[in-house]
C-alpha positions as a printed Julia matrix, in Angstrom:
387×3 Matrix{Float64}:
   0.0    0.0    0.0
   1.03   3.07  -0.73
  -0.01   7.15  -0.54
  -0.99   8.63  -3.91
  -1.31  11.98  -3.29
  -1.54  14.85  -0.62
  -3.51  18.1   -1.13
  -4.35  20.63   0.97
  -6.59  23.93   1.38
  -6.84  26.49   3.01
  -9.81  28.16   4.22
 -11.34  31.04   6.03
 -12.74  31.03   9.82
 -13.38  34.57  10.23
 -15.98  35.33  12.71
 -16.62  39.02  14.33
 -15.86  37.6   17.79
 -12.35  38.39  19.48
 -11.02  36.81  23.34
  -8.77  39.25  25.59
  -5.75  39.23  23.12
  -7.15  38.48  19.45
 -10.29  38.85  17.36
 -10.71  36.29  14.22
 -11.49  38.46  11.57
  -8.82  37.2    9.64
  -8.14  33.49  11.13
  -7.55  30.63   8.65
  -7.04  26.97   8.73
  -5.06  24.66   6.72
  -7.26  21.26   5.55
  -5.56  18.49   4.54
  -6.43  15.36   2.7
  -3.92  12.07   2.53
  -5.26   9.82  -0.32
  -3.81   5.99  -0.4
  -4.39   3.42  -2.49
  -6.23   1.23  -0.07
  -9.94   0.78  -0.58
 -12.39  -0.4    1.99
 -16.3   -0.99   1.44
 -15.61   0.14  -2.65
 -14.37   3.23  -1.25
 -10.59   4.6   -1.93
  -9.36   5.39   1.78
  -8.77   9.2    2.18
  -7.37  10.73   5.63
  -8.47  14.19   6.45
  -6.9   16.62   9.05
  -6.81  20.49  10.07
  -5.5   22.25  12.48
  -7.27  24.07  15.27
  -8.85  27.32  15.94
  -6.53  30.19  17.01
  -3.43  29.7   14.51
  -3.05  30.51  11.36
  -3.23  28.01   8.24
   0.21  26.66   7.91
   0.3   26.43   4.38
   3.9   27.48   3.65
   5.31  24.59   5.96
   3.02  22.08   4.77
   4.2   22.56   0.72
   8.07  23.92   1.6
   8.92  21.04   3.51
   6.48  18.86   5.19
   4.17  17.42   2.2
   7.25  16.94  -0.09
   9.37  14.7    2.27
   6.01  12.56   3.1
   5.27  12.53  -0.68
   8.97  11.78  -1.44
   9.08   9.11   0.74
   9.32   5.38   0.09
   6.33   3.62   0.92
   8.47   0.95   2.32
   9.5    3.83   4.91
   6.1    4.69   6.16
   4.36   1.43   6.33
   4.02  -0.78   9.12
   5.97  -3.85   9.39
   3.28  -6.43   8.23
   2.93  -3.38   5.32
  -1.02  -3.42   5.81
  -1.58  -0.1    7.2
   0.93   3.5    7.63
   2.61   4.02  10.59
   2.03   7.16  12.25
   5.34   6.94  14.41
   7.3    6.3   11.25
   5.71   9.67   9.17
   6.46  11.17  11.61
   9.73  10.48  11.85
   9.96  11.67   8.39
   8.2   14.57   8.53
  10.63  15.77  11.17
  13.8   14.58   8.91
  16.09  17.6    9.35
  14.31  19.65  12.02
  16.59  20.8   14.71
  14.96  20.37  18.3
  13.36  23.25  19.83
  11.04  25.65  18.17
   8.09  24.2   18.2
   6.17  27.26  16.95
   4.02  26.79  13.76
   5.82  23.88  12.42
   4.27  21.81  15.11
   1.16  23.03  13.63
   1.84  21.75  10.47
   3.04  18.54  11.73
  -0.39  18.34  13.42
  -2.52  18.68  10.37
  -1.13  16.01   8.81
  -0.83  13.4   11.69
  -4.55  14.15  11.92
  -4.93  12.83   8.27
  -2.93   9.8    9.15
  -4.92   9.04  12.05
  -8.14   8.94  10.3
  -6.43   6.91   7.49
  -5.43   4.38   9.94
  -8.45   3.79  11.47
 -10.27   3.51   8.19
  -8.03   1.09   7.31
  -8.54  -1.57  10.19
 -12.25   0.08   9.44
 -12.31   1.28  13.54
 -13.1    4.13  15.15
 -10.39   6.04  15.76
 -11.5    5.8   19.74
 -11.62   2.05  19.49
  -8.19   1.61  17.5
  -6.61   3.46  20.41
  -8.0    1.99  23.25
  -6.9   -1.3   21.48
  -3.62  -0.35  20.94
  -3.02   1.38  24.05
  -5.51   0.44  26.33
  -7.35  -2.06  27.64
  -9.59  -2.16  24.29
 -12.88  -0.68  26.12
 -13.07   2.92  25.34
 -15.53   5.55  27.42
 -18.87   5.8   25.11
 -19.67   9.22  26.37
 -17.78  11.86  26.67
 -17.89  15.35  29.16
 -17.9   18.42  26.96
 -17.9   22.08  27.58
 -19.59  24.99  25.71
 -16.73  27.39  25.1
 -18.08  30.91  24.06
 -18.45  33.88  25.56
 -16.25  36.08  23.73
 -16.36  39.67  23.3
 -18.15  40.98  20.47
 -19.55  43.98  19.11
 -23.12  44.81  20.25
 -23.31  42.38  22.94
 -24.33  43.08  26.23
 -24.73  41.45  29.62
 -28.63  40.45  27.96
 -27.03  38.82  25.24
 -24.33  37.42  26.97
 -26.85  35.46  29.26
 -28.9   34.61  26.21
 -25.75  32.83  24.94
 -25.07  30.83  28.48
 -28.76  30.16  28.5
 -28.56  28.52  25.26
 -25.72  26.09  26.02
 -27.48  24.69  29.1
 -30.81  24.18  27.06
 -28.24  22.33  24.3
 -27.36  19.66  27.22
 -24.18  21.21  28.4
 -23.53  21.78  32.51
 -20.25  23.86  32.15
 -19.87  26.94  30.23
 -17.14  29.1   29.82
 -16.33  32.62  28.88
 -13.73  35.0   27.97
 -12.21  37.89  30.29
  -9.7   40.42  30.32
 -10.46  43.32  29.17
 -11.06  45.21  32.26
 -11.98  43.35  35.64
 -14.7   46.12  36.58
 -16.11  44.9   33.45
 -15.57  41.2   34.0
 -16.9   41.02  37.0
 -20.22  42.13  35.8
 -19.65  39.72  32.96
 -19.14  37.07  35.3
 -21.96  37.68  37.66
 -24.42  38.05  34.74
 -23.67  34.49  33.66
 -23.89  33.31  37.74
 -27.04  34.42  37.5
 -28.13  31.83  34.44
 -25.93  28.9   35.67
 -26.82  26.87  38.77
 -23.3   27.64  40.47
 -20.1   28.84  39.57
 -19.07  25.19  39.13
 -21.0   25.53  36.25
 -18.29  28.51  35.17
 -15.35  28.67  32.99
 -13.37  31.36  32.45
 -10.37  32.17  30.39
  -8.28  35.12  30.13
  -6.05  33.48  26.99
  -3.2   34.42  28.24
  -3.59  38.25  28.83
  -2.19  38.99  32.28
   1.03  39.69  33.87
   1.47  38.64  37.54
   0.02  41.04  38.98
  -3.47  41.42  37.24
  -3.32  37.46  37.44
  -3.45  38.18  41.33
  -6.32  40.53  41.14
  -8.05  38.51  38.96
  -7.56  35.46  41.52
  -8.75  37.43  44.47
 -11.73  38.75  42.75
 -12.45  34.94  41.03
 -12.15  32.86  44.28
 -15.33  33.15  46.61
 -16.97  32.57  42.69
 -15.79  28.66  43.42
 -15.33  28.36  39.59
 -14.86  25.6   37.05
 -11.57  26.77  36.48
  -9.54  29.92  36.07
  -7.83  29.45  32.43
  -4.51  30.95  31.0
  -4.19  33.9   32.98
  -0.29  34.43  31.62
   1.91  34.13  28.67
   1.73  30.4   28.29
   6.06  29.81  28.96
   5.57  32.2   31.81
   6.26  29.02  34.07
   7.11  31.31  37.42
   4.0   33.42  36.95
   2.11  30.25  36.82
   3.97  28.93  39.44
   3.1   31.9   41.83
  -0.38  32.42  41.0
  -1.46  28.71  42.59
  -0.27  30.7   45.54
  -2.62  33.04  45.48
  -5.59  31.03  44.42
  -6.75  27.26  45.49
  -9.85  26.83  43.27
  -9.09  24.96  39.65
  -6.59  26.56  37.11
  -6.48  24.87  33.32
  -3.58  25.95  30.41
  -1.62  24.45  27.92
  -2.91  24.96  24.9
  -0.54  27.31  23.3
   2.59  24.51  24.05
   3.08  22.31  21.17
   6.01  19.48  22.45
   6.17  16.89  24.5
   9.29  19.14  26.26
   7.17  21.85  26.73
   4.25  20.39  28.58
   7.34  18.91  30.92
   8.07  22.19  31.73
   4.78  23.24  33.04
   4.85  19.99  34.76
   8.34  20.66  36.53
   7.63  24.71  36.69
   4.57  25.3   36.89
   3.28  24.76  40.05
   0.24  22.55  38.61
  -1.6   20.7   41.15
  -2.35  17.29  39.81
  -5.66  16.92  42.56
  -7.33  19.84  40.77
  -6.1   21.78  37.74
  -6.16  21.01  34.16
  -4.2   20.15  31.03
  -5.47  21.6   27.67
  -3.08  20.39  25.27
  -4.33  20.01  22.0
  -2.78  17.22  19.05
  -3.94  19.3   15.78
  -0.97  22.18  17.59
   0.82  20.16  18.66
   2.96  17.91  16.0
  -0.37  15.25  16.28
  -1.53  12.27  18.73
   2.31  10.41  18.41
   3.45  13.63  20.05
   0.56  13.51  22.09
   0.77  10.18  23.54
   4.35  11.06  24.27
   3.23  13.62  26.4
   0.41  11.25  28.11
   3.73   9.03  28.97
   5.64  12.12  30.38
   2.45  12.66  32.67
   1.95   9.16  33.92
   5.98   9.45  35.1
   5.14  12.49  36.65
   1.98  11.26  38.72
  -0.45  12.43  37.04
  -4.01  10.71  35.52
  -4.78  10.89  31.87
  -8.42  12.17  33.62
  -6.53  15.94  34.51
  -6.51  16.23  30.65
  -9.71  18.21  28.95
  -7.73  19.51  25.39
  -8.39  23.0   23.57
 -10.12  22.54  20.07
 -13.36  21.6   20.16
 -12.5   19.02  17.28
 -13.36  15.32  16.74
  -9.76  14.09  16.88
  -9.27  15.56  20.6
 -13.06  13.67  21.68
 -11.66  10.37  19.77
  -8.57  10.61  21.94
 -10.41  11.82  24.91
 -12.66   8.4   24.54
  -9.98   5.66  23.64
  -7.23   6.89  26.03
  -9.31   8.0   28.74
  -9.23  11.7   28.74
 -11.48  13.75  31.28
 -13.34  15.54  28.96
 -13.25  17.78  25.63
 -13.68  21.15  24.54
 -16.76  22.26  22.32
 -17.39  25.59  20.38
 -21.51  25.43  19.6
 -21.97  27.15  16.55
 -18.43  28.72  16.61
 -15.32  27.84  14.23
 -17.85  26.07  12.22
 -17.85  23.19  10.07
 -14.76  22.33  12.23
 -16.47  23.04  15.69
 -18.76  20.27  16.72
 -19.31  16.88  16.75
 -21.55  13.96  14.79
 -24.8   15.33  13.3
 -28.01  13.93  15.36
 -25.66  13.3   18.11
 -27.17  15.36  21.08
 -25.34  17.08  24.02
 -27.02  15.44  27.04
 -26.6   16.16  30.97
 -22.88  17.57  29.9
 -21.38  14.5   27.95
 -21.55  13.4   24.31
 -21.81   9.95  22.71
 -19.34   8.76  20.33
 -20.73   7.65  16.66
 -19.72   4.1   15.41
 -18.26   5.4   12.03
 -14.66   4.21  11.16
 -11.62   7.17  11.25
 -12.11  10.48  13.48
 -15.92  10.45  12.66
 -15.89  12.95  10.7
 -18.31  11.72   7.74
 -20.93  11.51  10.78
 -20.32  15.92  10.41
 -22.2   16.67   6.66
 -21.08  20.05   6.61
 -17.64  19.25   7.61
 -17.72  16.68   4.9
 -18.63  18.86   2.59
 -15.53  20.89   2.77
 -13.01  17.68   3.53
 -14.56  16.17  -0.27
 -13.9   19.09  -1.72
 -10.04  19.35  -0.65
  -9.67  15.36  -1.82
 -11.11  16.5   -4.64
């Protein structure tokens, strides 16, 4: 077996909504499509992958260096050893032929996309779900069924008020979700009453996430934590630059309740970090790192390992995204929840069509891959890159 062909898209995500640091007026995506020569139920196998919300389409990577050495490659180099299937750890070893270490920036985006595509082409090939492929290959082959999910929204927007805000909130929790989470930032006079608005609409602030993506130095972070605390919230997300390992560090000093970041590191070395600097407190915090930023699952399972040596449960990670491939991992290697953008980012946000939200968790679709022909409009786009 063999891959035929790569292609890849990109296309627009632009939305009028912005968080503390960035609006998406502009953002893009890369979509990628692996095509093989496999076919299962009369169907030529085709792997599709994008990267996440929140960085930019990495087109130049993917056609400078990363799709050539794939495409280059001898298919006797990227196949397993029993040459029925690809290897994911062996693409990727190509795709990272002659990349120095560190630097994980944007290339680890681009790396990402295309695991993503070789993920779903796996799976299709042993004709799995991705969930159920992973659970059998690292796991003890039964896979959660349901899955926790949160309603990420709340960002700032033009024209919306404190009404509209808890219109939003109100509309999540009649969609099935039980946690909700919204931006802050921007002023914490104006948070506050953000916050407080959406306390009114939830049953508890248990029920509350908020994330500041990033935006504060230490000393906002601090007023922000004093402020946030008698709130008892979900969890208090990002509240510094993401490598800002002291600031982290300090703030757990000045707040006990739940904190959640890492989705803005991308390596297996970087997540370490945070583990060995961060101050994160494996009995309550969070770990949002997301594959499709992070050079793919391989990388991410790598990091799963590093966590396991450091004491902590797969169950403290709930990844950034909002994407199928996070909930397939989530399910088959026994994540503790996923991320979910209702009618945000779309057709990438959300999951299987006709698959309801229900008391906070979702149930995972028996279609082979990520799942992601169980998404129409989704599919839509993904045919039209294979195309």
């Amino acid at each position: 077996m063999k891959i035929v062909d790569i292609k890849e898209k990109v296309v627009p995500i632009k939305s009028s909504i912005s968080n503390a640091y960035i609006d998406f007026s502009r953002m893009t995506a890369s979509v990628v499509a692996i095509i093989t020569d496999v076919e299962k139920n009369g169907k030529r196998v085709v792997g599709y992958g994008f990267n996440s919300n929140g960085r930019y389409a990495p087109s130049g990577l993917l056609h400078d260096r990363f799709i050539p050495r794939l495409v280059e490659a001898d298919s006797k180099e990227y196949v397993n050893d029993e040459g029925s299937n690809l290897d994911p750890y062996k693409i990727w070893d190509i795709l990272m032929t002659d990349e120095k270490p560190g630097g994980h920036g944007e290339r680890s985006v681009a790396v990402g996309t295309l695991d993503m595509a070789v993920w779903d082409a796996v799976a299709k090939i042993e004709d799995k779900p991705l969930y159920q492929l992973l659970s059998d290959r690292y796991g003890d082959g039964k896979p959660d069924h349901k899955v926790f999910v949160y309603a990420a929204g709340g960002y700032y927007q033009p024209g919306k008020g404190l009404a509209e805000l808890q219109d939003e909130m109100r509309g999540y929790l009649n969609d099935g979700y039980s946690v909700v989470k919204m931006k802050i930032g921007n002023s914490l006079e104006e948070d506050l009453h953000r916050i407080e608005a959406v306390l009114e609409i939830v049953p508890n602030g248990r029920s509350l996430a908020v994330d500041a993506n990033g935006r504060f130095d230490l000393e906002t972070a601090i007023q922000y934590a004093e402020k946030l605390e008698p709130y008892n919230l979900f969890w208090y997300e990002e509240a510094g630059d993401p490598l800002d390992y002291e600031l982290q560090a300090e703030l757990t000093k000045h707040y006990k309740n739940a904190m959640a970041t890492g989705e803005n590191l991308f390596s297996m070395q970087d997540a370490r970090n945070l583990i060995r600097y961060g101050g994160m407190r494996q009995d309550r915090d969070y770990l949002q790192f997301d594959c499709a930023l992070s050079y793919g699952l391989v990388e991410y399972i790598r990091i799963l390992d590093m966590l396991k040596k450091y004491g902590w449960s797969s169950r403290r990670c709930i990844p950034h995204g909002g994407h199928q491939m996070s909930l397939n991992i989530a399910a088959g290697l026994g994540l503790g929840g996923n991320e979910s953008y209702p009618g945000v980012f779309e057709p990438f946000g959300g999951f299987a069509d006709d698959v309801p939200v229900e008391s906070g968790y979702v149930r995972m679709p028996d279609v082979p891959g990520v799942g992601f022909e169980a998404k129409s409009d989704l599919m839509k786009l993904l045919h039209s890159v294979a195309e």
